[in-house]
N, C-alpha and C positions, 0 to 999 in steps of 0.2 A: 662520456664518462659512464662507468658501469655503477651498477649500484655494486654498494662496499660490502654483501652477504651473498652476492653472485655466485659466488662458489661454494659456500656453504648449500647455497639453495639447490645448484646442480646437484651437489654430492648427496643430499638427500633423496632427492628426485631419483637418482641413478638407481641409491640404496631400495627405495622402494620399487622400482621395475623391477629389479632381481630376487625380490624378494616374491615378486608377482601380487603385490598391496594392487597393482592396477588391473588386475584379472576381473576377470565375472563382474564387470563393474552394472551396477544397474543403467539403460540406456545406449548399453554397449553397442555398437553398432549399427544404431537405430540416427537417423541426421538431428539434426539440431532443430530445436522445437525455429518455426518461422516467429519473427518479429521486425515490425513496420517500423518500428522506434529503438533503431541501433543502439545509440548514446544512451536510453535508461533501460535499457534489456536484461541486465542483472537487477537493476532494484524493480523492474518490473517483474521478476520472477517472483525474487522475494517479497516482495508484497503478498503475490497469489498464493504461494508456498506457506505462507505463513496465516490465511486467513484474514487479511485486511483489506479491509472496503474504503475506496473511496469517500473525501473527505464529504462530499457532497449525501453518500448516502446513510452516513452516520448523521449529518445534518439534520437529512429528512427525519429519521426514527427521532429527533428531539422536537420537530414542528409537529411530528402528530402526537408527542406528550403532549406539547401546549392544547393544541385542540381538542384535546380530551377533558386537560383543565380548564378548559375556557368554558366545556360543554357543561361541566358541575359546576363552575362556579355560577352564585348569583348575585354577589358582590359588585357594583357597578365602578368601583376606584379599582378594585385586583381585576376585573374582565378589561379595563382600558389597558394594564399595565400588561397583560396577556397579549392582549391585541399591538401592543408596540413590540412586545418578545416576538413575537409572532411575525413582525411586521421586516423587524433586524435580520431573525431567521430567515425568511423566503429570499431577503437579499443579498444573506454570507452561501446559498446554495445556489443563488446566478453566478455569484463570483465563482463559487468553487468547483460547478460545473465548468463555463468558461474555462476556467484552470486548468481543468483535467484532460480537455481536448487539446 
């Protein structure tokens, strides 16, 4: 079964060839970047194309907030409560490394 704007889509697609919208494209003729992970290759582009990091290393940049806080603080109830943030943290970035491989 076709999709039900199959035509419409061609007939665009045509209109823009002839129009030459697909000329001078950037990339042109250049192969297609390699990627080992077929199946997320688009949203692995867009990821990179758009500046985002890994959940893991956004992770880290909040475990070393905490140890910066844990360093000023002298608090001995807020340095425990640091040290458990601290504790959750190191273990949502084995998960999310894990993940990421």
């Amino acid at each position: 079964m076709d999709y039900p704007l199959i035509d419409l889509i061609n007939q665009k697609i045509h209109e823009a060839e002839e129009n030459g919208d697909f000329d001078d494209l950037e990339g042109a003729g250049k192969p297609l970047p390699f990627d080992d992970d077929v199946e997320n290759a688009l949203i692995n582009r867009l990821i990179r194309e758009n500046g985002a990091v890994p959940e893991f290393v956004s992770l880290s940049k909040e475990l070393r907030k905490l140890r910066e806080e844990l360093a000023e603080t002298g608090g001995r109830t807020r340095r425990r409560d640091i040290m458990k943030d601290m504790s959750m943290m190191e273990a949502r970035i084995d998960l999310a490394r894990k993940s990421y491989r």
